[in-house]
N, CA, C and O atoms as a GROMACS GRO file, in nm:
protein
  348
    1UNK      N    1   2.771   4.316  23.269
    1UNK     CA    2   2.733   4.286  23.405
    1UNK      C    3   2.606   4.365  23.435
    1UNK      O    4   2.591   4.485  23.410
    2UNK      N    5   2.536   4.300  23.480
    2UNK     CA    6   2.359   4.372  23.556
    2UNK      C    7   2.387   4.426  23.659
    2UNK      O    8   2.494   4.445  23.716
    3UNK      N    9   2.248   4.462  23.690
    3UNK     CA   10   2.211   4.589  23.818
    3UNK      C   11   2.284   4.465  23.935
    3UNK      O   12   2.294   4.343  23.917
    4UNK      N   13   2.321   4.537  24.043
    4UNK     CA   14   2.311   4.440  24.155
    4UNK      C   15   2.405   4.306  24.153
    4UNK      O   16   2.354   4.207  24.206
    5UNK      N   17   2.519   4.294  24.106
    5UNK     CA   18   2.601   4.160  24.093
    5UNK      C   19   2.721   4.211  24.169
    5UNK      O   20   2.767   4.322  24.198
    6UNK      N   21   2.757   4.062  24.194
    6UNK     CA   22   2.903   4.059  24.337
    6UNK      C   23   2.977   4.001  24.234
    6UNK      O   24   2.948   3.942  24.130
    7UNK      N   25   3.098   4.038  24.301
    7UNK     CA   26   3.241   3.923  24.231
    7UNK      C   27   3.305   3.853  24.329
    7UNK      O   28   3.417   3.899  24.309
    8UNK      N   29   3.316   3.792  24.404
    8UNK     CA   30   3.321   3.719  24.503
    8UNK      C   31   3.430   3.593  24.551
    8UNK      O   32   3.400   3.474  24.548
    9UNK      N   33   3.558   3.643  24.596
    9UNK     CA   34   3.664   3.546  24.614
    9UNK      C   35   3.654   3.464  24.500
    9UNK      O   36   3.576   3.371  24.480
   10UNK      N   37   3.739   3.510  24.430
   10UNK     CA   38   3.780   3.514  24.272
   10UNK      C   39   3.925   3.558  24.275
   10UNK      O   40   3.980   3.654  24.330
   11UNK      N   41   3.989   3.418  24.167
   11UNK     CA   42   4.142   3.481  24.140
   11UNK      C   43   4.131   3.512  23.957
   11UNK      O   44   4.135   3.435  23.862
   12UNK      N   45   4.116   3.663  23.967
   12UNK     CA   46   4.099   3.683  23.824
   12UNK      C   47   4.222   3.761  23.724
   12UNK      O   48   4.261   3.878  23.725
   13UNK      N   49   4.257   3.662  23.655
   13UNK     CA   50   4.430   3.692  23.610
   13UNK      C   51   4.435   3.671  23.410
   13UNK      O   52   4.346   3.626  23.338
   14UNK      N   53   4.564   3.722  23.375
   14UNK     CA   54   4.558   3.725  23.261
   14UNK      C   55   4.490   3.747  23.133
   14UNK      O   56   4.496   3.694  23.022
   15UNK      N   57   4.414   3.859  23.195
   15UNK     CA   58   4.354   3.928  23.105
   15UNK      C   59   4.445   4.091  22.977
   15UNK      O   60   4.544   4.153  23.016
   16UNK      N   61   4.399   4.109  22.886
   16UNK     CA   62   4.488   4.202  22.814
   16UNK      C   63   4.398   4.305  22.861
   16UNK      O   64   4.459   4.382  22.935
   17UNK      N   65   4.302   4.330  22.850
   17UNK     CA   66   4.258   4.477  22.854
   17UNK      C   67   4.202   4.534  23.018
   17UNK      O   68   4.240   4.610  23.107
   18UNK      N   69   4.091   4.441  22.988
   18UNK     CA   70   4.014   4.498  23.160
   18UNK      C   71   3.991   4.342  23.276
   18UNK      O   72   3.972   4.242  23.207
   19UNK      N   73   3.991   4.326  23.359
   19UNK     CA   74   3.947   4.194  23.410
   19UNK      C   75   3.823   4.165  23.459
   19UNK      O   76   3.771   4.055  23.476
   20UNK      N   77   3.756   4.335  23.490
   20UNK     CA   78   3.621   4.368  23.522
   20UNK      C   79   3.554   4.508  23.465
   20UNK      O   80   3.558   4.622  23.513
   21UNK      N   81   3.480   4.451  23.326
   21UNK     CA   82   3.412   4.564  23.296
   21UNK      C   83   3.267   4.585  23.359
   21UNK      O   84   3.179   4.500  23.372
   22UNK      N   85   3.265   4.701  23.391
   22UNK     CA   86   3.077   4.757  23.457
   22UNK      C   87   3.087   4.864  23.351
   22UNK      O   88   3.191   4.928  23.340
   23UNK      N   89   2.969   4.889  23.264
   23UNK     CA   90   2.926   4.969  23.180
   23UNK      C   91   2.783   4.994  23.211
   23UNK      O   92   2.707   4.908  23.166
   24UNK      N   93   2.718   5.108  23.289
   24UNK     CA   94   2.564   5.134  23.223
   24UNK      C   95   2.503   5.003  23.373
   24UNK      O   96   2.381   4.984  23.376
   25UNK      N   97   2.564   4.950  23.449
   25UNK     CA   98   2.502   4.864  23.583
   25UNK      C   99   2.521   4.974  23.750
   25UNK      O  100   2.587   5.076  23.768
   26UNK      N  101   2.444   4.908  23.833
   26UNK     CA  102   2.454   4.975  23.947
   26UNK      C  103   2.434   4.854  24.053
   26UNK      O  104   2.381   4.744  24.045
   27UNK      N  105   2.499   4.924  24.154
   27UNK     CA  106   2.517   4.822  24.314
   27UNK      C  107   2.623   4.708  24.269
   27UNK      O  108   2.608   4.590  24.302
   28UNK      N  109   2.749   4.763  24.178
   28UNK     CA  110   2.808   4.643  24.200
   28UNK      C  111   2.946   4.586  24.321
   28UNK      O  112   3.048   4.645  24.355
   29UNK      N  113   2.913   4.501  24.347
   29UNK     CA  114   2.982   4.453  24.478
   29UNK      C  115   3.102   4.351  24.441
   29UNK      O  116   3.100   4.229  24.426
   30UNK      N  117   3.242   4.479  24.426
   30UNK     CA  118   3.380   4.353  24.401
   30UNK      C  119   3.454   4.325  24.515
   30UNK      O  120   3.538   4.407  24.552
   31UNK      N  121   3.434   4.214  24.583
   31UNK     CA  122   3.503   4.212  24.733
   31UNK      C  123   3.568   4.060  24.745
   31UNK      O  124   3.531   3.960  24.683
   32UNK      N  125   3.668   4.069  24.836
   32UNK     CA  126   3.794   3.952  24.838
   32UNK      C  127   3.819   3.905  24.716
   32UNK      O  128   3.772   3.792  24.706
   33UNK      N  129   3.853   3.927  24.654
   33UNK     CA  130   3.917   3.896  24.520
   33UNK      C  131   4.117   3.865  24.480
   33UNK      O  132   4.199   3.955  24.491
   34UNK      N  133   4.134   3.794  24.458
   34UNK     CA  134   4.316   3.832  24.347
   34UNK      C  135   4.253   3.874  24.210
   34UNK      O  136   4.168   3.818  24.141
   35UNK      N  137   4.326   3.997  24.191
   35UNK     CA  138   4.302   4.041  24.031
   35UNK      C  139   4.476   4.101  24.038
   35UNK      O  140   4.536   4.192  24.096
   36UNK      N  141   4.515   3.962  23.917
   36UNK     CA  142   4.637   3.988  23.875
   36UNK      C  143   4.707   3.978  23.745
   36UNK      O  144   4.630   3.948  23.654
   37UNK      N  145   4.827   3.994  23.710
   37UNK     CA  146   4.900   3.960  23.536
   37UNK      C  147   4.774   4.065  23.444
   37UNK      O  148   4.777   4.035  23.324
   38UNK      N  149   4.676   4.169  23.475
   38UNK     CA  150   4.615   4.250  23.344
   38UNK      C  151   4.713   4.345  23.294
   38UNK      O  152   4.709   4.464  23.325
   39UNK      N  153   4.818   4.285  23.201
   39UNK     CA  154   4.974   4.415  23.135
   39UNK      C  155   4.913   4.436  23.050
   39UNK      O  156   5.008   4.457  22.974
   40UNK      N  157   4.800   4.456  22.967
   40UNK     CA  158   4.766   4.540  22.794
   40UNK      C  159   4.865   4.636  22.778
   40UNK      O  160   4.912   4.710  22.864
   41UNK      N  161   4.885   4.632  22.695
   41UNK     CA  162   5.005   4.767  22.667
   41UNK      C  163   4.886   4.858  22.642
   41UNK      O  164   4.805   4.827  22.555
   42UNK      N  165   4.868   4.995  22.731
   42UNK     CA  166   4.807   5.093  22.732
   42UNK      C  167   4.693   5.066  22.775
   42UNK      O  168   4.618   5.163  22.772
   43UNK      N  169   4.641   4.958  22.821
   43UNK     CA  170   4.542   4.937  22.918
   43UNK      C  171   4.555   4.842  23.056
   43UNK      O  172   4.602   4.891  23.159
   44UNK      N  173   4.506   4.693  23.050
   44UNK     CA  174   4.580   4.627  23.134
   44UNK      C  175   4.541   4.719  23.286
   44UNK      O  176   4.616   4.763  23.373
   45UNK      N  177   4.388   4.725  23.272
   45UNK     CA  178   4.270   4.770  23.416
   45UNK      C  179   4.215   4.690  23.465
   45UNK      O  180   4.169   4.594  23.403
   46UNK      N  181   4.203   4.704  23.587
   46UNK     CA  182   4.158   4.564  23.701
   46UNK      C  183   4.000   4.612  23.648
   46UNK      O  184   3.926   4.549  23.572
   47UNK      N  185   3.979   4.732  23.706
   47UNK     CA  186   3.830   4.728  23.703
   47UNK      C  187   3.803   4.820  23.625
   47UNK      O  188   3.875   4.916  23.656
   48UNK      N  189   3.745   4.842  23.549
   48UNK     CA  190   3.703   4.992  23.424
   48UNK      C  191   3.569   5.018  23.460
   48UNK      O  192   3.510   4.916  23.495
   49UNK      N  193   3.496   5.132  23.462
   49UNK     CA  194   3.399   5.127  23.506
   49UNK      C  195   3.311   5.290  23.455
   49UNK      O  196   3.334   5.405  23.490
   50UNK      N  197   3.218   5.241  23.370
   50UNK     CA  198   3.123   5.336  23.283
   50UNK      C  199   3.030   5.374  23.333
   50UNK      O  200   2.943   5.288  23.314
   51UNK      N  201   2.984   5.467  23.398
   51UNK     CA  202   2.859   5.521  23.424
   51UNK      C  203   2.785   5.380  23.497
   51UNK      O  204   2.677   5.333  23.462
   52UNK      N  205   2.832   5.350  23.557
   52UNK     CA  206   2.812   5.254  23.698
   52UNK      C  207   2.859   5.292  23.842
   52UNK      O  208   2.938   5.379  23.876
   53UNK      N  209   2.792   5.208  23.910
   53UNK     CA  210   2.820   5.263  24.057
   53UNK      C  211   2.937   5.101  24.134
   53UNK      O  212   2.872   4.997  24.126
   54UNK      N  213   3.009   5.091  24.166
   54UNK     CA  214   3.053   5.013  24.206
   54UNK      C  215   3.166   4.976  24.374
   54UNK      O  216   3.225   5.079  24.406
   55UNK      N  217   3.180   4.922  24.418
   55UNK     CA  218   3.235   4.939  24.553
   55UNK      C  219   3.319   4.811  24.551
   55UNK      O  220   3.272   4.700  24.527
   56UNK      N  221   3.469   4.840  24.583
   56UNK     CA  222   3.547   4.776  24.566
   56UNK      C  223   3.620   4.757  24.702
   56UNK      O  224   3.683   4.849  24.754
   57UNK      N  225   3.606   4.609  24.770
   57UNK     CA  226   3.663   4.597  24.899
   57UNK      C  227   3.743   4.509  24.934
   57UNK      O  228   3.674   4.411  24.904
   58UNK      N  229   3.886   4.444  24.996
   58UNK     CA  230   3.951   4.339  25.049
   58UNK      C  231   3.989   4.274  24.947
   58UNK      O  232   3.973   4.153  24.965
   59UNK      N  233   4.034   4.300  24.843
   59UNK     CA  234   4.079   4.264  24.702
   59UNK      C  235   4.195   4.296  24.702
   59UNK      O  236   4.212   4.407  24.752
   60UNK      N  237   4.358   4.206  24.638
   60UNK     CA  238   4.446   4.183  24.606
   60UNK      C  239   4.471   4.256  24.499
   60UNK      O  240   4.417   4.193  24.408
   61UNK      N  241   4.525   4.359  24.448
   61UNK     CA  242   4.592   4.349  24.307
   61UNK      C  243   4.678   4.339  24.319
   61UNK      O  244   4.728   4.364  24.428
   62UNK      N  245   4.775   4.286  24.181
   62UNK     CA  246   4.942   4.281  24.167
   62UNK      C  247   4.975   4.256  23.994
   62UNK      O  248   4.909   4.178  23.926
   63UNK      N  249   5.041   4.303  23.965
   63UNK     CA  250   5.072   4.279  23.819
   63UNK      C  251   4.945   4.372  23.732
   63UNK      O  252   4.882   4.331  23.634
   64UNK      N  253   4.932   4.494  23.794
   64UNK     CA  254   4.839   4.555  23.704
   64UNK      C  255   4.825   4.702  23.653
   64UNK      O  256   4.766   4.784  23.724
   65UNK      N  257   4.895   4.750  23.492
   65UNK     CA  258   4.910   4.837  23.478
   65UNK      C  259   4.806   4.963  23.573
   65UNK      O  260   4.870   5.035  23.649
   66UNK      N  261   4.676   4.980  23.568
   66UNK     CA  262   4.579   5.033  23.614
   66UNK      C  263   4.492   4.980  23.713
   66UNK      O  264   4.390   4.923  23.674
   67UNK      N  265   4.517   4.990  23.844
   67UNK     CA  266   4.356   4.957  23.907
   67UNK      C  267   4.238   4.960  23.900
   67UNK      O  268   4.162   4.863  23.903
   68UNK      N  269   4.202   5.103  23.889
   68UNK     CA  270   4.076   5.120  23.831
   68UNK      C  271   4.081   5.265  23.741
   68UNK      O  272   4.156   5.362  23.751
   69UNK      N  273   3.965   5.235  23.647
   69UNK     CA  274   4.014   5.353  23.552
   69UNK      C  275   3.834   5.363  23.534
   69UNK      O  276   3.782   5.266  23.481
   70UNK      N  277   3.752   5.467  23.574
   70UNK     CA  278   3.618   5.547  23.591
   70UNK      C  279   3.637   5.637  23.503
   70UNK      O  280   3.735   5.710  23.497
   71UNK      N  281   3.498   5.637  23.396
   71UNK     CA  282   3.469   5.729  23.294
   71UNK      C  283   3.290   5.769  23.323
   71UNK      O  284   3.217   5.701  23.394
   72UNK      N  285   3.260   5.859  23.268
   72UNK     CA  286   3.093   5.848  23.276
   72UNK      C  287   3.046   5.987  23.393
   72UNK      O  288   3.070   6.016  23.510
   73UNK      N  289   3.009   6.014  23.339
   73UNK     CA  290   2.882   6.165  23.410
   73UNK      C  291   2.814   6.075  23.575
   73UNK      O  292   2.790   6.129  23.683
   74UNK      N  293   2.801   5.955  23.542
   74UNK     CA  294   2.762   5.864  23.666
   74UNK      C  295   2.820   5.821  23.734
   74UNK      O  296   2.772   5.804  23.847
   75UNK      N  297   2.923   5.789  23.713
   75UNK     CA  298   3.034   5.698  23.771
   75UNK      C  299   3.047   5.735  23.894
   75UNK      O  300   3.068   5.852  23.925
   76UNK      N  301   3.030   5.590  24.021
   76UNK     CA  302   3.092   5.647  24.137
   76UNK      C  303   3.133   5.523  24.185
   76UNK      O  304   3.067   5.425  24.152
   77UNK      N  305   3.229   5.510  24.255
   77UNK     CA  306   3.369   5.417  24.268
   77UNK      C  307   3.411   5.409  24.438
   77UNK      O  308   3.474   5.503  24.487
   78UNK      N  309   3.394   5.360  24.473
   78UNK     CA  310   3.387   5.318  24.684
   78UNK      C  311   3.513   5.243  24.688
   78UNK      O  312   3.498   5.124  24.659
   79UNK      N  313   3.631   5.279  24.716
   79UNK     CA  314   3.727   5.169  24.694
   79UNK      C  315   3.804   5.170  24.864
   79UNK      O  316   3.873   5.262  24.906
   80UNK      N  317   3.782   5.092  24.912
   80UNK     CA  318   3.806   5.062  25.070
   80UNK      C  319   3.903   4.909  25.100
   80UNK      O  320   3.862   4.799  25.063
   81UNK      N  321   4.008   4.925  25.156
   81UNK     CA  322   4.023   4.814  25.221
   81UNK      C  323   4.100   4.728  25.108
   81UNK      O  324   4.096   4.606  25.122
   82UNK      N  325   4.150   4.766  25.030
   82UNK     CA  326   4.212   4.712  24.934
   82UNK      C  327   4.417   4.675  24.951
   82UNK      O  328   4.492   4.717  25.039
   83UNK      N  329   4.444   4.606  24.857
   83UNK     CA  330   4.567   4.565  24.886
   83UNK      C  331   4.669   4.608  24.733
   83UNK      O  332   4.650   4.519  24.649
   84UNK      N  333   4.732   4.679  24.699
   84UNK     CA  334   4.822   4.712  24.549
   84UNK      C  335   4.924   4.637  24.613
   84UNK      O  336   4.969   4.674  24.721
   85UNK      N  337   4.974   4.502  24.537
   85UNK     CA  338   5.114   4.426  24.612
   85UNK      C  339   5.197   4.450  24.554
   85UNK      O  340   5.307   4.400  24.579
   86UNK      N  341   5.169   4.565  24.421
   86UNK     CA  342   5.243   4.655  24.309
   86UNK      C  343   5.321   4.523  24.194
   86UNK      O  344   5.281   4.406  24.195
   87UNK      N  345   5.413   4.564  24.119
   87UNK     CA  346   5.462   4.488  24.018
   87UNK      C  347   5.561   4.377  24.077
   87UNK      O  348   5.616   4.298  24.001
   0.00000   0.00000   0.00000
């Protein structure tokens, strides 16, 4: 994903590992979204996020081992307004 990209009322489901990787991007905008069913055994992350800047708003999760899982000396993560409808 590039500098500057939205995810935008999106039902994003059945993924094994991550459903939204940001690695090495900035200004990214994940808002109204379903992000659901990501079970990886030992991963199974809505959003993973590497030395990116990202802001996460009015988004659904359910069925997801990890919400968000931030690594990186950069990393910064805005998470507002969100919904966990849990397992």
């Amino acid at each position: 994903m590039g500098n500057d990209a939205r995810v935008d009322n999106c039902e994003i489901s059945g993924f094994y590992k991550f459903a939204i990787a940001v690695e090495n991007a900035q200004n990214i905008q994940i808002d109204h979204n379903y992000i659901h069913h990501v079970l990886g055994w030992d991963t199974g992350v809505a959003v993973y996020v590497n030395n990116g800047s990202v802001t996460v708003e009015e988004t659904v999760f359910s069925q997801i081992r990890r919400v968000i899982s931030a690594v990186g000396d950069t990393t910064q993560v805005t998470y507002q307004n969100n919904v966990d409808a849990g397992n």
